[in-house]
N, C-alpha and C positions, 0 to 999 in steps of 0.2 A: 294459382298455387302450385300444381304439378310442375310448371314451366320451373318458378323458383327451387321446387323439392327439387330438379331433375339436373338443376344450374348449380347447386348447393353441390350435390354428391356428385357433380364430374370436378366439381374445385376440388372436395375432401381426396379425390382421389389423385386428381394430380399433385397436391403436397405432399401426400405420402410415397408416390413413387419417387422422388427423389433419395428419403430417407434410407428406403431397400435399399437404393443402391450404396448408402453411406455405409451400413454396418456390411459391408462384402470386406472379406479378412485381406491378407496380403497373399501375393501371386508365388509362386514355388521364384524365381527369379530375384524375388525382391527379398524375400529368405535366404538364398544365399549369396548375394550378395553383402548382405548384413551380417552374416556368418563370416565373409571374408575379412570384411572389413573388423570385425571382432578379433581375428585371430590375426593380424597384421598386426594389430595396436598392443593384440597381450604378447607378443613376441617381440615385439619393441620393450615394451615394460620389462620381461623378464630380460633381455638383454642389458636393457641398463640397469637391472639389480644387480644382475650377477657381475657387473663391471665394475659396479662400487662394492660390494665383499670381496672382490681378488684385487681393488685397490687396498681396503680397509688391511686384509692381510699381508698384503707388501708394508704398507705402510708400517703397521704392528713390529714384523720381521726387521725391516729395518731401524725401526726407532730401536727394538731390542740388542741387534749388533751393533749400533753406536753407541748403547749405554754399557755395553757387555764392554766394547773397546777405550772409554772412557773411566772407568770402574778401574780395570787392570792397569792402563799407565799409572793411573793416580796413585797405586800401590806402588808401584813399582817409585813411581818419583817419590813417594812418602819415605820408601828403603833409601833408596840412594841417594836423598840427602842427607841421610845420618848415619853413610857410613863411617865405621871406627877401625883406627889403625891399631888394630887386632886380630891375629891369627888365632888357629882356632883348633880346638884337639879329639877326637874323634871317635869312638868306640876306645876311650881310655889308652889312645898311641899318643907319640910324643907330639908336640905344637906342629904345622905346617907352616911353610914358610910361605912369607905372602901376605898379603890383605887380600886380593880379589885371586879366586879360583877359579881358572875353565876350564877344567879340564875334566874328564868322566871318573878321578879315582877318590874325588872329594868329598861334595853333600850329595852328588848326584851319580844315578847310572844312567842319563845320556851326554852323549859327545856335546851335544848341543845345549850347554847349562853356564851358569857364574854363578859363584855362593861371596858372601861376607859376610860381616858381623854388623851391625848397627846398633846405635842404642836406640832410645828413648822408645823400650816397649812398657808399655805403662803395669806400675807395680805400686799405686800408693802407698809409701811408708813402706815398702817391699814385706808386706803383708802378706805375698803369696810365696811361697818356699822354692822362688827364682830370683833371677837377678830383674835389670833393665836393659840388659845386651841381647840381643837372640841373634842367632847365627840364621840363615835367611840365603835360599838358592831359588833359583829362576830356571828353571829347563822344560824341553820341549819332549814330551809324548804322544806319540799317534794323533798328530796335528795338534794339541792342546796343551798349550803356555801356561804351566805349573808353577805355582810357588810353594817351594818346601822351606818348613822350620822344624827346628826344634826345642822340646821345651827348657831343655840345658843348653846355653850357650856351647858349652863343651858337650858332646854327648857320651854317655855311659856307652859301655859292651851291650848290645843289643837291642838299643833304644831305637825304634821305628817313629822316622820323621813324620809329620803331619803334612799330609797335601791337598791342593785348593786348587781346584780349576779355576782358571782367569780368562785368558782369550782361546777359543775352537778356530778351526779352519788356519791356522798358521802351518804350513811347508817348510819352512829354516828359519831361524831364529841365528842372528849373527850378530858378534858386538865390535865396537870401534873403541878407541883410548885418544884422545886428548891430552896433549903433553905442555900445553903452549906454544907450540909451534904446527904441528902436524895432527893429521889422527892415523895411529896405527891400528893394528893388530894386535898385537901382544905388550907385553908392561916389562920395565926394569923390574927387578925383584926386589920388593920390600919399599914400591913406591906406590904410590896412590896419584889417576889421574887429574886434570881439574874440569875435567866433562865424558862423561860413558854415553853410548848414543847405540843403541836398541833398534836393529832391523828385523821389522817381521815381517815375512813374504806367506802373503795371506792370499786365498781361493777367490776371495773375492772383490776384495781392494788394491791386491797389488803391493807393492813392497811399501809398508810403514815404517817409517823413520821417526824415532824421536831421540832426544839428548839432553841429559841428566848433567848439572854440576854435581863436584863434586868437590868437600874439601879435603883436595892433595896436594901436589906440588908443584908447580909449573916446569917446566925444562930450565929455564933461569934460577931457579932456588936452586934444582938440582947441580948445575955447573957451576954455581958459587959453592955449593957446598962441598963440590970435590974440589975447588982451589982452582979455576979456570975461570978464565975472563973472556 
């Protein structure tokens, strides 16, 4: 019986010296190595977070300067289809000669501007104590393509036009004329072209071009109508 008692507690003991050694914690080595390896992975992580918000924000930034530069043609083209061969009168002076103005003493105080008249501004049943003509200028302000109106197609002695930022970041603002044959710079007087065509040279796109019909004359109306073949 001894022998058995004595055979018993050398097994009890050797089972359990294994166990001791089971619950022994982790070595200072194996701690930081886990540590490294912890801080390589959250530094990856916050790397690619921060990669997609300074995408998220480009992306934002630019969907908003496409929509900001698709907004303002669309005005612009909405004007200059319906311009009207109509001059236009000004703080109560006599009519100006012309349909299209670009010059600084018009609707506009920059150099960099064209004013007209256009109709079809909506008046149901001219319900409102205006017409459906507005007179209507395009000029450039400390980089920022403005469209000025006013509420009189004629405007009264001291009547302050209404302005509307449309495209930022524009540097020049220049326009071309379409006659039927060529595109100039400047216009015969008291003609209307059959295409306007809008350069803006912008900070960050580079020079935009677009070009408006318009209904005016072609160079062929014009030399039929002066009697030349």
């Amino acid at each position: 019986m001894k022998k058995i008692a004595a055979t018993q507690s050398s097994f009890i003991k050797q089972v359990k010296s294994p166990q001791k050694s089971n619950n022994q914690g982790f070595t200072l080595l194996e701690v930081l190595i886990a540590i490294a390896i912890f801080s390589v992975i959250s530094m990856a992580s916050f790397s690619i977070f921060e990669t997609v918000l300074n995408s998220d924000t480009v992306t934002k930034e630019r969907t908003d300067r496409i929509n900001e530069l698709q907004r303002g043609f669309l005005m612009i083209e909405r004007d200059m289809l319906q311009i009207a061969r109509r001059s236009v009168r000004l703080n109560g002076e006599a009519p100006q000669e012309g349909f299209l103005h670009t010059d600084n003493e018009s609707f506009s105080s920059s150099e960099q501007a064209i004013g007209f008249v256009r109709h079809g501004w909506t008046n149901p049943g001219l319900l409102l104590p205006r017409s459906d003509v507005q007179s209507v200028a395009y000029q450039l302000n400390d980089t920022v393509l403005e469209r000025v109106h006013f509420n009189f197609v004629d405007a009264v002695l001291g009547e302050e036009p209404k302005v509307r930022p449309l495209i930022s970041q524009v540097e020049k603002l220049d326009f071309e004329f379409y006659d039927g044959k060529k595109w100039q710079k400047t216009l015969q007087e008291n003609t209307l072209p059959i295409a306007i065509a809008i350069e803006l040279d912008t900070t960050d796109y580079g020079v935009i071009r677009r070009q408006f019909l318009v209904a005016g004359d072609s160079q062929q109306e014009k030399d039929d109508g002066n009697g030349k073949t």
